[in-house]
C-alpha positions in Angstrom: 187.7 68.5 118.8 186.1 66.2 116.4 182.3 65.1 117.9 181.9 61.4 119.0 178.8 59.3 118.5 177.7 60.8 121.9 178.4 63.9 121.2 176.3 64.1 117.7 173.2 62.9 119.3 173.2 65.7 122.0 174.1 68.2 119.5 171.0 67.1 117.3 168.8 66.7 120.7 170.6 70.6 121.4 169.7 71.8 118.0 173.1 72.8 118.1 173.2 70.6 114.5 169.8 69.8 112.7 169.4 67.6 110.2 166.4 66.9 107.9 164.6 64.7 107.6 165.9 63.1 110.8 168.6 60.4 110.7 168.0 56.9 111.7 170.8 55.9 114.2 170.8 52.6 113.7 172.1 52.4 109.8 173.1 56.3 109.8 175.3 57.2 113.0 178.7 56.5 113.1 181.7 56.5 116.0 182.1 60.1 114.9 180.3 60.7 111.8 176.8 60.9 110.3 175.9 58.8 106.5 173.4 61.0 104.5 171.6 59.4 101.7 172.1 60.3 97.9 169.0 62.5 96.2 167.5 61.7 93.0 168.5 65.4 91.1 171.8 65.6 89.3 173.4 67.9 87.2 175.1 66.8 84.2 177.4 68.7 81.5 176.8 69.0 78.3 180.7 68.3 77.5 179.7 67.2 74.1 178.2 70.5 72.9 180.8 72.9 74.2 184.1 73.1 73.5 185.1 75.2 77.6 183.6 75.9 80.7 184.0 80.1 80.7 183.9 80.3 84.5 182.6 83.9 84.3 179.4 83.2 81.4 176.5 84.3 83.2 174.7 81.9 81.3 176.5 78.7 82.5 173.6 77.0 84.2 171.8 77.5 80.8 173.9 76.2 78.3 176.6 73.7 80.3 174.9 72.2 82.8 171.5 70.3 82.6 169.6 69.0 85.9 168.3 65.2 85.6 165.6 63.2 88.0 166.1 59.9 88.2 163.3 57.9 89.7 163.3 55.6 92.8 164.5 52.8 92.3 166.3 53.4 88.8 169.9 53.8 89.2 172.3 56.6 87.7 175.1 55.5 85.9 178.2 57.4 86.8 180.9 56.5 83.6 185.0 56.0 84.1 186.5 59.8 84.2 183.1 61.4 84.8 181.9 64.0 86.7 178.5 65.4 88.1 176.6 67.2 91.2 174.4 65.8 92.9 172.9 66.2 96.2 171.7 64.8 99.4 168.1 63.9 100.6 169.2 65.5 104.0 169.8 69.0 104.8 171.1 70.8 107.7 172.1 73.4 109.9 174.9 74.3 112.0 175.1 76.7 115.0 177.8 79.1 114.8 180.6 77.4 117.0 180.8 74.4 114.5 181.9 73.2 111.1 181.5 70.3 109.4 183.7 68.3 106.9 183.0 65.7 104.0 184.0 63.0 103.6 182.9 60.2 100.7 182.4 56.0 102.0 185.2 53.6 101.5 182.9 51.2 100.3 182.1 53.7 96.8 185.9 54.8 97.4 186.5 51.0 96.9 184.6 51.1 93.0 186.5 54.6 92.6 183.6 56.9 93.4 184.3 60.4 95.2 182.0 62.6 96.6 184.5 66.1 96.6 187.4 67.5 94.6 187.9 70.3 96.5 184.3 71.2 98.7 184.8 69.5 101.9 184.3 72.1 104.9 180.7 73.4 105.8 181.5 76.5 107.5 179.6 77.7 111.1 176.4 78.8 110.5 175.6 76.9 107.5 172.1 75.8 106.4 171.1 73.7 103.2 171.8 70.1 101.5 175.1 68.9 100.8 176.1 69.2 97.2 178.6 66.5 96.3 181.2 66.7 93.1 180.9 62.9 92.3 183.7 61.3 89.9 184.0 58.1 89.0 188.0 57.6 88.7 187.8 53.9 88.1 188.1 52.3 84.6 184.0 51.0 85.0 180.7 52.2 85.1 179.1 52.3 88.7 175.3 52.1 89.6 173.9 55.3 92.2 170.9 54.5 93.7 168.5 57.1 95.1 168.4 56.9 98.7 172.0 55.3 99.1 174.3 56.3 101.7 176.4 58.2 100.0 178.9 60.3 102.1 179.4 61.3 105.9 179.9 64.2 107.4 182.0 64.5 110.8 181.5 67.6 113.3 184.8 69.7 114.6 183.5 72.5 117.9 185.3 75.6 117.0 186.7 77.3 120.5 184.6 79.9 119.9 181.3 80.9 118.0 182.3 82.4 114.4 182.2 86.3 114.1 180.8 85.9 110.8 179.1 82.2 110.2 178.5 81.4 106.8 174.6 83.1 106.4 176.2 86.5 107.5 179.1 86.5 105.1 179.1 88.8 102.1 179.0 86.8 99.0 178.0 83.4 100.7 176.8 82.1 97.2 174.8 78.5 98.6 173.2 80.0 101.2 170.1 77.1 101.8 170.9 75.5 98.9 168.3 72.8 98.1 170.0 71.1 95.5 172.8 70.4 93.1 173.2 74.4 91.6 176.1 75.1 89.2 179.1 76.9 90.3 178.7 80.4 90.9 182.2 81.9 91.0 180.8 84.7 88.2 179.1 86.4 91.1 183.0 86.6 92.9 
């Protein structure tokens, strides 16, 4: 069962879900889904100083990524066939008995912005920000702005509580992840 409007705000009022810093209903709430706002940390690759990504270098974070701050009020400039990580000003926390899913806006969707490849589903239990695989797919540059609504997540209620939520399962990598961290599928 996918959470209504309703439903959201007595989950957050619950602390069934919690999100932080608190949402303002009026430009953040929708029928079934919550906006959060885009943070000012991304992390770029280096694509012109490596040849591969070696999934299983311990040293990938070093040497193929790179973490950016862009200021309020400047913009990012995503380019056509680009990809980055970036992550929300909001984090949060689920109880055990519900997930959550991503999903980007069709107005970004509309200049060919997406938020996920493949990481949609915030399994029960899970604490930390949202950490988005942005791509531009269009043929132009597009302007990110700090603070920006930038995605939405919708809640499902499992039928029951999880036997092993997302903080108690062995080799939960993100566990309260507080920003856009590189993929760590060496520690698989």
């Amino acid at each position: 069962m996918v959470l209504s409007d309703r439903d959201i705000k007595k989950y957050l009022k619950n602390k069934k879900i919690i999100i932080n810093p608190s949402i303002d209903f009026t430009s953040q709430l929708g029928s079934c889904s919550v906006d959060l706002r885009l943070g000012n940390i991304f992390r770029i690759f280096e694509h012109s100083k490596y040849p591969y990504i070696d999934p299983l270098n311990k040293r990938v974070k070093q040497e193929v990524t790179r973490e950016i701050t862009v200021k309020d009020g400047e913009a990012f400039i995503l380019q056509p066939s680009d990809f980055v990580l970036a992550s929300t000003i909001e984090s949060f926390k689920l109880s055990d008995d519900l997930l959550a899913r991503l999903e980007g806006r069709s107005s970004l969707g509309r200049l060919g912005i997406v938020v996920h490849s493949t990481a949609s589903i915030f399994d029960p239990g899970w604490e930390g920000v949202v950490v988005m695989e942005l791509g531009n797919m269009g043929r132009m540059p597009v302007a990110l702005y700090p603070s920006m609504r930038i995605c939405s997540l919708s809640f499902e209620q499992l039928s029951s509580p999880a036997q092993v939520p997302y903080y108690k399962k062995q080799g939960a990598k993100y566990v309260k992840q507080k920003g856009p961290e590189e993929s760590r599928i060496k520690e698989e």
